[in-house]
ZAMARGU-4260 file (C-alpha; in steps of 0.2 Angstrom, whole numbers, plus 5000, padded with zeros to 4 digits):
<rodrens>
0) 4907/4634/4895 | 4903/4638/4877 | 4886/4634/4876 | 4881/4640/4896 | 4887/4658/4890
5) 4878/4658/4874 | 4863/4668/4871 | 4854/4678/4857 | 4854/4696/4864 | 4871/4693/4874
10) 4887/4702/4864 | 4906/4701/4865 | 4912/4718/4868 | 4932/4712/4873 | 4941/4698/4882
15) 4958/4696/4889 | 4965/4682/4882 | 4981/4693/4877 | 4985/4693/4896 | 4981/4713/4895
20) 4970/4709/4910 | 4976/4697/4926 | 4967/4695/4943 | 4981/4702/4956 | 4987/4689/4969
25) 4985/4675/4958 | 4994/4661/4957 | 5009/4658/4946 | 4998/4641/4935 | 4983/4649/4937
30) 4973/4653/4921 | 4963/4667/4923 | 4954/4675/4909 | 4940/4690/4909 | 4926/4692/4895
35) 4916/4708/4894 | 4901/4704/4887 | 4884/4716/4885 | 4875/4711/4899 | 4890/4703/4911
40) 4908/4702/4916 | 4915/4681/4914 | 4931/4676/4924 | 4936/4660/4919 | 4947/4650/4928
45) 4953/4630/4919 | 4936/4622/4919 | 4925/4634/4930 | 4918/4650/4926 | 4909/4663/4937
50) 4895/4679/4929 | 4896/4694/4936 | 4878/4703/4931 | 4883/4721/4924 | 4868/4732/4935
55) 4878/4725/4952 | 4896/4728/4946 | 4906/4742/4952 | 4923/4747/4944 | 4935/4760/4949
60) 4954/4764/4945 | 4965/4761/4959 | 4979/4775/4959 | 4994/4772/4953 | 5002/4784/4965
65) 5000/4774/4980 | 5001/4756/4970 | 5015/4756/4957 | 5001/4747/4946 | 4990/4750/4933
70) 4973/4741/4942 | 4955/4741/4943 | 4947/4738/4960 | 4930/4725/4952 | 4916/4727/4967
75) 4900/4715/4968 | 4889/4709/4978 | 4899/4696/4985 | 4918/4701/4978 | 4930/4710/4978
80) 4944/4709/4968 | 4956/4719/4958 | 4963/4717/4940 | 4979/4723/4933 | 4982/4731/4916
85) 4998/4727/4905 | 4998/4747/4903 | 4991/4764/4906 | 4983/4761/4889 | 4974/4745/4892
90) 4969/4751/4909 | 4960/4766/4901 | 4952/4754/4887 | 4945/4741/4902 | 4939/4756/4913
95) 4928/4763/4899 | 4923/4749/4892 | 4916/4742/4908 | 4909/4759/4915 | 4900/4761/4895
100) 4894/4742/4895 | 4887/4744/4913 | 4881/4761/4911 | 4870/4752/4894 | 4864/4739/4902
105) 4858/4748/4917 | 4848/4759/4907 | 4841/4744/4897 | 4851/4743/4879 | 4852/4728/4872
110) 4867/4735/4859 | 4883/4742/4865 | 4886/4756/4857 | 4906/4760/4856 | 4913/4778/4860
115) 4913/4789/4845 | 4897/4781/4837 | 4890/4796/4842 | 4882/4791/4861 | 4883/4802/4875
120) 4892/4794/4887 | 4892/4799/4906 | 4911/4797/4914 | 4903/4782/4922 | 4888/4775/4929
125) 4880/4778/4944 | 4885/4771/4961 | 4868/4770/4966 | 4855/4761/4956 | 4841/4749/4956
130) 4844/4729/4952 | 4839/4712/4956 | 4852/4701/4963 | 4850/4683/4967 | 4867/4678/4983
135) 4876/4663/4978 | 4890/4662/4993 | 4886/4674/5007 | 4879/4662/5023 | 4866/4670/5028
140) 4858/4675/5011 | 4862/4660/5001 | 4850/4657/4987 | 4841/4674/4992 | 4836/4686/4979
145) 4835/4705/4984 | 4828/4718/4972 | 4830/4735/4976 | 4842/4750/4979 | 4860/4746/4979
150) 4877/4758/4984 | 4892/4752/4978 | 4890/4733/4978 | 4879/4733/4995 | 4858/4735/4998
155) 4853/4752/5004 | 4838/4761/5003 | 4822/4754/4999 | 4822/4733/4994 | 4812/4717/4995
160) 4823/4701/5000 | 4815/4684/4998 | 4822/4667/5003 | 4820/4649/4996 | 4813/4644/5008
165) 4798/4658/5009 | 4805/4671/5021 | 4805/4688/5017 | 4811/4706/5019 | 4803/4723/5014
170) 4810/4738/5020 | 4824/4748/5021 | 4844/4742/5018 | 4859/4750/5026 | 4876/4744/5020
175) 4871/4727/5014 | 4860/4724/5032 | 4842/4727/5035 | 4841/4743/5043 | 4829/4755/5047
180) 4811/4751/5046 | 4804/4735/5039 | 4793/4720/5037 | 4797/4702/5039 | 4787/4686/5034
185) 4793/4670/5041 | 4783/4654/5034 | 4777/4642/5047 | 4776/4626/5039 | 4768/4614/5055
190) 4754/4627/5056 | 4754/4631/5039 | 4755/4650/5042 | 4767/4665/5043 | 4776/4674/5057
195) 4775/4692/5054 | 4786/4706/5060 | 4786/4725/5057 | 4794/4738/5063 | 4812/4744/5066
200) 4829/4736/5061 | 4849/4739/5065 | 4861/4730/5057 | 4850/4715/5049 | 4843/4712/5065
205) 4826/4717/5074 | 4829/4733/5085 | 4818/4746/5090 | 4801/4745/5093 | 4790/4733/5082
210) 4775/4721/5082 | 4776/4701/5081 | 4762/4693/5074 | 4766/4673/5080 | 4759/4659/5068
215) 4751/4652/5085 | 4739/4670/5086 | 4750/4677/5099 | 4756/4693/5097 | 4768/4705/5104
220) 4770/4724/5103 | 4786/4732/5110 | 4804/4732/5109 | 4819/4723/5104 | 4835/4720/5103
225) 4846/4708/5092 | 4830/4699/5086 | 4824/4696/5104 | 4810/4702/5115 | 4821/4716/5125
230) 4814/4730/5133 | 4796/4734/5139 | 4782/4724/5129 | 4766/4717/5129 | 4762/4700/5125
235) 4743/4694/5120 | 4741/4677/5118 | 4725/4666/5112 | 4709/4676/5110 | 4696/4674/5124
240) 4686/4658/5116 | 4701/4649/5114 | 4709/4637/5131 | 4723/4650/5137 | 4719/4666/5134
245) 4731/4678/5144 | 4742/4695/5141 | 4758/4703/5150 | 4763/4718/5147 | 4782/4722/5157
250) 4800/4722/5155 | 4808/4708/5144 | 4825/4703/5145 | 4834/4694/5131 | 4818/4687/5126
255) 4811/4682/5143 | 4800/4692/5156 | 4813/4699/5170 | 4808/4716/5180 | 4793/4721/5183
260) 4776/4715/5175 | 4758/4713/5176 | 4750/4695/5169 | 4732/4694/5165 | 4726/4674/5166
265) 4709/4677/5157 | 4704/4658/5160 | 4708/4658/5178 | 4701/4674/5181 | 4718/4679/5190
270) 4728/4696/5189 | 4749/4696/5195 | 4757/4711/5198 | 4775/4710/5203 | 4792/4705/5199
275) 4798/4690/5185 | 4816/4682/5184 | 4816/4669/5166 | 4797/4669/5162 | 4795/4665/5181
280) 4785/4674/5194 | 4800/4678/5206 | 4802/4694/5221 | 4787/4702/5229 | 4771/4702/5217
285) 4754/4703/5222 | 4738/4691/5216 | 4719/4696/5212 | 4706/4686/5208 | 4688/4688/5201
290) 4681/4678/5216 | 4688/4695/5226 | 4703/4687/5234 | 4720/4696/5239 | 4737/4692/5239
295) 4754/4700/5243 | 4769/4693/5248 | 4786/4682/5240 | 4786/4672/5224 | 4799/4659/5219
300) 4803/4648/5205 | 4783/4652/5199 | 4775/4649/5217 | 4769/4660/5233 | 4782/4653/5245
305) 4789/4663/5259 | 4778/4677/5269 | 4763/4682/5260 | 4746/4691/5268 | 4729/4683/5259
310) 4712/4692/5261 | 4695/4685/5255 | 4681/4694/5250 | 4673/4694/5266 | 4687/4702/5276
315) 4694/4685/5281 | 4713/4688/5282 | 4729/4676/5284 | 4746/4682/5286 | 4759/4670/5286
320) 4767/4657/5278 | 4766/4649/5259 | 4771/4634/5252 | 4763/4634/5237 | 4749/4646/5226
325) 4734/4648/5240 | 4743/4635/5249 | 4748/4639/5267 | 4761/4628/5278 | 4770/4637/5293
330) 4766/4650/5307 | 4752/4664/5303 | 4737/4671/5310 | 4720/4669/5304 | 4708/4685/5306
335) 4690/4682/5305 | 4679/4699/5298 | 4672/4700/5317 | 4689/4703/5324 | 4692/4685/5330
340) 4709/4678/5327 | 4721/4659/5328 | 4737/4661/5332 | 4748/4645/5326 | 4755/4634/5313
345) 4741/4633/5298 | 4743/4621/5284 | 4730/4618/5268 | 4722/4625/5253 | 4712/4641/5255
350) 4697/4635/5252 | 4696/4616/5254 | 4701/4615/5273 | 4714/4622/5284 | 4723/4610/5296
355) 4727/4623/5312 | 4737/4620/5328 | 4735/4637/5338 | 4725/4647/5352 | 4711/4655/5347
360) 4706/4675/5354 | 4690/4681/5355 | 4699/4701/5358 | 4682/4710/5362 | 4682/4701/5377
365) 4701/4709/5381 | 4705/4727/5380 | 4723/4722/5381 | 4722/4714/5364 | 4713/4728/5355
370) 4726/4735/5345 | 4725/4717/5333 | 4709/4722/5327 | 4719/4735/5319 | 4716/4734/5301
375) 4731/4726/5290 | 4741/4737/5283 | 4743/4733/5263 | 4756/4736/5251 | 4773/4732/5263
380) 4776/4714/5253 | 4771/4723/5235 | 4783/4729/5224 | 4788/4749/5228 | 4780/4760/5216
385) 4798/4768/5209 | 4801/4751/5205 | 4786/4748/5193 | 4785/4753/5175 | 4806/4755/5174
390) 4811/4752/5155 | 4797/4762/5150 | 4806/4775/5158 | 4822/4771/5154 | 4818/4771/5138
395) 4811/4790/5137 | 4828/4792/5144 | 4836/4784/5131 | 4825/4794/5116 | 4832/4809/5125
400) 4849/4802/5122 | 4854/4797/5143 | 4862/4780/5146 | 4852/4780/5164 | 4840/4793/5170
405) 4847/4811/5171 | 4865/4804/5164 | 4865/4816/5148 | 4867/4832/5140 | 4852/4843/5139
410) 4857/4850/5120 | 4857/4833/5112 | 4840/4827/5121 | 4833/4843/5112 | 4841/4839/5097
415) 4833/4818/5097 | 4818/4826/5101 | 4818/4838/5087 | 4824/4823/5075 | 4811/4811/5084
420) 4796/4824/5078 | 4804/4828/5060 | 4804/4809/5058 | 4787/4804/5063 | 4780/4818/5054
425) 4788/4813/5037 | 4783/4793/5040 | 4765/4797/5044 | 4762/4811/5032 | 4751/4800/5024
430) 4743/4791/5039 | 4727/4804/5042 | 4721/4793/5061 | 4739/4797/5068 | 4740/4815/5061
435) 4723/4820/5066 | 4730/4817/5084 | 4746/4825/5080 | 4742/4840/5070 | 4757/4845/5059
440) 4756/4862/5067 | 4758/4856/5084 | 4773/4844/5079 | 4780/4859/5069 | 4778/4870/5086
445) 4785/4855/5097 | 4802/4857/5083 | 4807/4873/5088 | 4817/4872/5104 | 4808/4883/5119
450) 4822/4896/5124 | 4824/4891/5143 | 4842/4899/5147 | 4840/4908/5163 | 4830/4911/5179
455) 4813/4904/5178 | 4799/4918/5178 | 4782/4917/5180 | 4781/4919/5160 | 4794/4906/5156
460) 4784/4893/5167 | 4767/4896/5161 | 4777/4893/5143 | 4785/4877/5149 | 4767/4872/5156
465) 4758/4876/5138 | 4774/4866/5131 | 4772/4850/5141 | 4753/4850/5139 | 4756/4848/5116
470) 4772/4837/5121 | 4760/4825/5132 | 4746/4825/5121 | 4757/4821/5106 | 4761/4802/5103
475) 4778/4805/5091 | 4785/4816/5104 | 4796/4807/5117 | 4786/4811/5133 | 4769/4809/5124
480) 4774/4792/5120 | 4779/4790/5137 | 4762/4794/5143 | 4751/4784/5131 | 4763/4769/5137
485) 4762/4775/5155 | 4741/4775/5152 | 4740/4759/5145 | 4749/4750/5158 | 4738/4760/5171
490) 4724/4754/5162 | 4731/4735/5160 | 4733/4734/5177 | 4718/4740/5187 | 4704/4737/5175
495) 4694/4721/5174 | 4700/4709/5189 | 4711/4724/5193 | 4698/4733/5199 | 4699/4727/5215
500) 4697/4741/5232 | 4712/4734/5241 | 4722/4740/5224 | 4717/4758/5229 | 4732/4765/5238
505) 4744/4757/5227 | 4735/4762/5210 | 4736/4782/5221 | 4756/4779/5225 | 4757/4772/5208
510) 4753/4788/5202 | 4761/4800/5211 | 4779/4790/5207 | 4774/4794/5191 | 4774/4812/5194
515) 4788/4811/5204 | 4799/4801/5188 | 4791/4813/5176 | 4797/4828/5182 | 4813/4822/5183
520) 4812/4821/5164 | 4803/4839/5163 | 4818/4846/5173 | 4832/4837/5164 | 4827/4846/5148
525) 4823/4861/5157 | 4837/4863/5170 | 4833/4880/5177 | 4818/4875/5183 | 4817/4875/5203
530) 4816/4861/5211 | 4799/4854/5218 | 4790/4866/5232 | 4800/4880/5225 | 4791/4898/5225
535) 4794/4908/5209 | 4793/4926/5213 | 4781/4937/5206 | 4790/4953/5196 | 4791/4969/5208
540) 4782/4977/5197 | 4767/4967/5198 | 4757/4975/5208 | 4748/4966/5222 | 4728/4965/5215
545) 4732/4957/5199 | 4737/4940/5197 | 4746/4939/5182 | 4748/4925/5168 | 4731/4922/5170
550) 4721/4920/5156 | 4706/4915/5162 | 4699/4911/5178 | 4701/4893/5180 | 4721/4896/5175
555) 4723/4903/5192 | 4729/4887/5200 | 4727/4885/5219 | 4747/4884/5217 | 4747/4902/5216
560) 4755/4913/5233 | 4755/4927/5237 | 4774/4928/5233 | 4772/4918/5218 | 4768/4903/5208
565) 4774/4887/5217 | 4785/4873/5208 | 4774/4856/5210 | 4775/4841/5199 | 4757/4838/5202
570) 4753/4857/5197 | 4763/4855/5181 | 4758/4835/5175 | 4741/4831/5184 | 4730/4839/5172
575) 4741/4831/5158 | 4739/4814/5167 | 4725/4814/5179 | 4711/4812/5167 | 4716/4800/5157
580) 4719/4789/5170 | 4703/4795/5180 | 4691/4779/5174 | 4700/4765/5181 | 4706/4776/5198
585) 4689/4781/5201 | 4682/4764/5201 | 4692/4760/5214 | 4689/4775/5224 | 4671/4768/5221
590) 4673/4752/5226 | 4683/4755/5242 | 4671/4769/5247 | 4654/4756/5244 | 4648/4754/5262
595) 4648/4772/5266 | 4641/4778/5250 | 4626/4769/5252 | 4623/4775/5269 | 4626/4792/5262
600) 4615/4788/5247 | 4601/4782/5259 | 4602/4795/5268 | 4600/4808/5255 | 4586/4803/5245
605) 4577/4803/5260 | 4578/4821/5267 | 4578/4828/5248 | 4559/4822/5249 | 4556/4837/5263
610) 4551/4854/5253 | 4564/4867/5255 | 4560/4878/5270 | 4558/4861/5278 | 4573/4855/5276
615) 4582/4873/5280 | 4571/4873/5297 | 4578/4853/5299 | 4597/4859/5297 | 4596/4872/5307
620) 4600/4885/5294 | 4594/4903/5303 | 4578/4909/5297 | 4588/4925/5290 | 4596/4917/5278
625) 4580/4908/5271 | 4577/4916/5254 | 4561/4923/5252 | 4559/4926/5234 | 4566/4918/5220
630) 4568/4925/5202 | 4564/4912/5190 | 4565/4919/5171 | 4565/4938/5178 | 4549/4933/5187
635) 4549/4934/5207 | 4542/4920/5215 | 4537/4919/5231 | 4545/4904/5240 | 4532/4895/5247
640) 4532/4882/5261 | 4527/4869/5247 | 4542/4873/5236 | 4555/4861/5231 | 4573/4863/5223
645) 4570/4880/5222 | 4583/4888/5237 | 4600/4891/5232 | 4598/4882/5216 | 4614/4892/5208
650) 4626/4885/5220 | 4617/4869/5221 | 4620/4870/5199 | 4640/4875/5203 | 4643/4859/5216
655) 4636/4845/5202 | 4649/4853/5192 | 4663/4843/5204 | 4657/4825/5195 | 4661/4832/5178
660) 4679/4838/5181 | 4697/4827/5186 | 4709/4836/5195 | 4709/4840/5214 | 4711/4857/5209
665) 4696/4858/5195 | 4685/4851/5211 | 4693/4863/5224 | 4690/4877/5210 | 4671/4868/5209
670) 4670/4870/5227 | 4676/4888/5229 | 4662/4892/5215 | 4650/4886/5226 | 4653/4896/5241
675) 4653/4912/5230 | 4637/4906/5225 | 4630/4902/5241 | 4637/4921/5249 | 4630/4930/5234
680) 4611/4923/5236 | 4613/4927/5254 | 4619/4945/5251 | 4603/4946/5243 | 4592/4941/5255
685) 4602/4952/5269 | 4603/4967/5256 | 4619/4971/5267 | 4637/4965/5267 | 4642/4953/5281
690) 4656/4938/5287 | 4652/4919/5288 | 4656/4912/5304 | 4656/4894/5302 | 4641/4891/5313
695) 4629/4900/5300 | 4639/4893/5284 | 4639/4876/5289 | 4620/4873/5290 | 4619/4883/5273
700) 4633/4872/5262 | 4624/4854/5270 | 4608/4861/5261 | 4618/4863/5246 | 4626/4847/5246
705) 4611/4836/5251 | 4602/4847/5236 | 4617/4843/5225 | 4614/4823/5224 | 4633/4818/5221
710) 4631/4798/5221 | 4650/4797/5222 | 4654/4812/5235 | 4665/4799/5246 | 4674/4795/5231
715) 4676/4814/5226 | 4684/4818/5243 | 4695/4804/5245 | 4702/4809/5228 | 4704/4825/5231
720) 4712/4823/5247 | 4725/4809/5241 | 4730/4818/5226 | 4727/4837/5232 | 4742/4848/5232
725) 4751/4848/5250 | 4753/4869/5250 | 4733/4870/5245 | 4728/4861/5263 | 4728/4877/5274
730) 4723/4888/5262 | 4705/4896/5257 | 4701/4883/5247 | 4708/4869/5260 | 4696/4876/5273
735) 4680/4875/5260 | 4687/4857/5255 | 4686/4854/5276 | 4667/4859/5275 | 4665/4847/5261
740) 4669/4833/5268 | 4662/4838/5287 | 4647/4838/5278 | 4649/4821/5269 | 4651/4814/5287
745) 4639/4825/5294 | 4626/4817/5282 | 4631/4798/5285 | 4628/4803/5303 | 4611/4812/5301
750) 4604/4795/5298 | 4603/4793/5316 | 4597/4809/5325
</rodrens>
């Protein structure tokens, strides 16, 4: 023992081999004998001996009040033990000597210096402090070395722990556990590479949301809990050149997918969109493919198996039964684009040859069997919108401090969104692409809780709407977290193969559920706003030919009564939402609207090759309202039977405008525009005032719009008409929206008259 404690800088400050120091509890033969050295504490016991390094020991006095003894409660890393003292004296002596010795070597001398020699001694050391440790008896971090900040005899704060066997920590310690944020590196030795984790900890386990880099290239971003997968996530793996590219992005339970998800097959060129049970395709879930086919219908164990409806490209249709993926075996009917249908039992691959047993119906020839020509009705067999997109949701709810949606107190949400903010802002003060999106004034306005005690006025709502517009548009903040997540999943799921027309209706109720889900949250933090379709007075003091809160014109939403401002999700969050999620919705609108479009288009290019007048005279537009001079850069021009995009080219200018914008009500306010337009170049030409019967308007606004040029007016209407606030529709602006689309139709038809 000798000669294994012996070194050149190490010195004997005292021992106990008078038996003034025992270990309490020990047994009546046991030998146990302390030495204090410079640099570390020695309790040696027969022929073994143990070191205590002086930076990771901890000594404190144990009252004698309570105890009856004179004891020292010794605290490392791995032990805890106490010592008693033969007297008050020798207690006193030990406590200094050991507070002095570690206190010296802590701050890195290599001499004790003995009270009195003219040191200034502090009463004792600090009970936090920085040292390197190597665990010689703990399971878990045998043989592991941690260097860092400790706290009386435990990790916490900032540290780096490294195994033998490569694995390692840096990040932040709680209480001996990694906790808090940090990064993990786990070597894999078949591949030769590493598996790297970072991002949050609780309890010395992976909890919060994080990234996994796999050693096998895949790579998952989301949540955990207890070192698995838990939560919602996305998973990449492979890259596109290698033999299984693919990603899902869902809900993962206890490291498996379960709920709802979206997997993209890359290689196959497939797309599934539905519910999973243990990393299997199982419940309702539909299929695209980049070939253009469609499924919807019931998955098990993997498979389609059970009732499913399969469309091709060509508007060939089976609904029936599935025994397998594009495998059908049981009763169905098979639809053929021309209306023509089997009845029967069908079994075979789509694709390679079906096997049928049926009657066939030519229904053209039968006016009793019309109504199966009807279209199939799509989206019954998918999953329900609400259902979609569920722990992305829950966890906002949970940020907010709610076990399940709406389950919580409204103070303490505000409160985890105040902390949330302060937080963030303090972790990326020095990361300049995340600030530049979330200015620190913003976030420090987002801090301060909006006073919303009280009856909602029309000034409190316009405050709540300014409110959710910086909450949505800033990533740290729970409910723009929520809606960057709520984007990329939109995204994941209808772009590439995604973007398939029959996808339409459900990318539309998609999101309106989200609307519906967010305004939940909006009116769990603000509890006194009405509920959805509810008026909010205007003050009596308003008077009538002012509409107030309105900074601007295009601030005065189509939402706007009379008797005051009404309560609508969409009116709140759509301009929040809409266009970001515009690119992927509108190529579907595209898609789906194809045929028509380019019956439209056709027919467009060829009347805007007529002059003006000509086309006026061909619409039927009343030779009144013909303008008859035009100023063109204060000159007036005479319009001449020659001249071309010349008539009503201010309102033409205002309807292009409807291409550029992404709500319903920035194109209804488009719209609008243009018939202000339209009426004051005809109150120019009359030079007296006068009222639109739609018999003279309607003529006029089909000029406009043929003149206009929209390639995608099919796809503008149908937007606006699916998304469009209900209270709008019989309003001004739901008439001029009427018009629009008459004269969409109207054009399609001119084709053939």
């Amino acid at each position: 023992m000798t000669d294994s404690l012996r070194k050149p800088s190490r010195r004997l400050i005292c021992e106990s081999s008078n038996k003034a120091l025992t270990l309490q509890s020990a047994g009546r033969f046991s030998v146990n004998w302390f030495i204090l050295f410079n640099d570390a504490l020695v309790h040696a016991q027969f022929s073994t001996h143990h070191v205590f390094p002086l930076s990771t020991l901890w000594v404190e006095p144990i009252s004698e009040e309570t105890s009856g003894v004179y004891g020292l409660k010794i605290t490392s890393p791995e032990e805890q033990f106490s010592l008693l003292a033969s007297s008050p004296v020798e207690k006193a002596k030990w406590l200094r000597a050991i507070n002095q010795a570690v206190d010296q070597d802590l701050n890195g001398c290599p001499d004790f210096l003995m009270a009195g020699s003219g040191s200034v001694q502090r009463p004792e050391p600090p009970i936090s402090r920085t040292a390197k440790y190597t665990f010689y008896k703990d399971s878990r971090l045998k043989e592991a070395t941690y260097e860092g900040r400790w706290l009386a005899g435990k990790p916490n704060g900032k540290g780096v722990l490294k195994w033998q066997d490569g694995r390692m920590y840096t990040g932040t310690f709680k209480n001996g556990l990694e906790d808090g944020f940090g990064e993990y590196i786990v070597p894999n030795k078949a591949l030769d590479k590493e598996d790297h984790y970072q991002g949050h900890w609780k309890e010395g386990k992976m909890h919060g949301y994080g990234t996994y880099k796999y050693a096998t290239g895949e790579v998952y971003e989301g949540s955990f809990q207890d070192n698995m997968r838990h939560g919602h996530g996305i998973l990449r793996s492979g890259k596109l050149t290698s033999s299984s590219p693919s990603m899902f992005i869902g809900q993962w339970v206890q490291d498996k997918k379960t709920g709802y998800g979206v997997f993209d097959d890359i290689t196959r060129g497939e797309k599934y969109m539905g519910m999973w049970q243990d990393d299997l395709r199982q419940g309702n879930g539909v299929i695209v493919t980049q070939f253009g086919l469609y499924y919807e219908g019931a998955f098990s164990s993997n498979k389609m198996i059970g009732s499913g409806i399969l469309l091709s490209e060509d508007d060939t249709s089976y609904e029936g039964e599935f025994i397998d993926d594009w495998t059908l075996n049981g009763k169905g009917t098979l639809t053929m684009p021309n209306g023509d249908y089997f009845e029967g039992t069908f079994s075979g691959e789509w694709g390679t040859g079906l096997k049928v047993a049926g009657t066939y119906f030519k229904p053209n020839l039968y006016d009793t069997d019309k109504e199966k020509t009807e279209t199939l009705k799509l989206g019954v067999l998918a999953v329900a919108p609400d259902e979609k997109w569920r722990a992305v949701f829950d966890e906002c709810w949970s940020h907010l401090g709610c076990e399940s949606p709406g389950q919580g107190e409204n103070w303490r949400a505000w409160e985890n969104i105040a902390v949330a903010l302060t937080t963030s802002r303090r972790q990326h003060k020095d990361s300049p692409e995340i600030m530049s999106r979330s200015h620190n004034k913003t976030l420090e306005s987002l801090e301060v809780i909006p006073q919303h005690v009280g009856p909602v006025t029309l000034e409190k709502y316009e405050n709540i709407r300014k409110y959710l517009i910086k909450a949505c548009d800033t990533p740290l903040h729970p409910l723009g977290k929520l809606v960057e997540t709520l984007v990329a999943v939109y995204r994941m799921t209808y772009v590439g193969v995604g973007a398939n027309r029959r996808l339409l209706e459900q990318a539309v109720n998609e999101i309106q559920s989200y609307l519906k889900r967010i305004f939940q949250l909006v009116r769990f933090l603000f509890p006194d706003l009405p509920e959805e379709g509810s008026v909010i007075p205007v003050p009596s003091a308003a008077s009538h030919d002012k509409r107030p809160h309105c900074e601007e014109e295009t601030d005065c939403r189509p939402e706007s009564t009379e008797s005051g401002r009404l309560v609508s999700s969409s009116g709140l969050l759509l301009p929040v939402l809409l266009p970001r999620l515009y690119p992927p919705l509108f190529t579907l609108y595209a898609l789906e609207n194809e045929r028509e479009e380019d019956v439209y288009w056709e027919c467009v290019l060829r009347l805007n090759k007529q002059p003006d007048l000509a086309l006026l005279n061909f619409l039927g537009v009343q030779q009144k309202f013909w303008p008859v001079c035009i100023s063109d850069l204060g000159e007036n021009k005479k319009v001449l039977p020659s001249t071309k995009n010349i008539c009503f080219a201010s309102a033409v200018e205002s309807l292009q405008q409807i291409s550029t914008t992404f709500t319903p009500t920035d194109k209804l306010h488009v719209i609008q525009q243009t018939f202000e337009e339209i009426t004051q170049e005809v109150l120019s030409v009359l030079k007296k005032d006068f009222l639109w019967s739609m018999d003279d308007l309607f003529p006029v606004f089909l000029y406009v719009v043929l003149r206009a040029r929209i390639r995608n007016l099919g796809s503008e209407v149908h937007l606006i008409e699916d998304l469009m606030d209900p209270s709008v529709q019989n309003g001004e602006q739901g008439i001029m929206f009427t018009t629009l689309k008459a004269s969409y139709y109207q054009i399609q038809h001119e084709k053939i008259t």
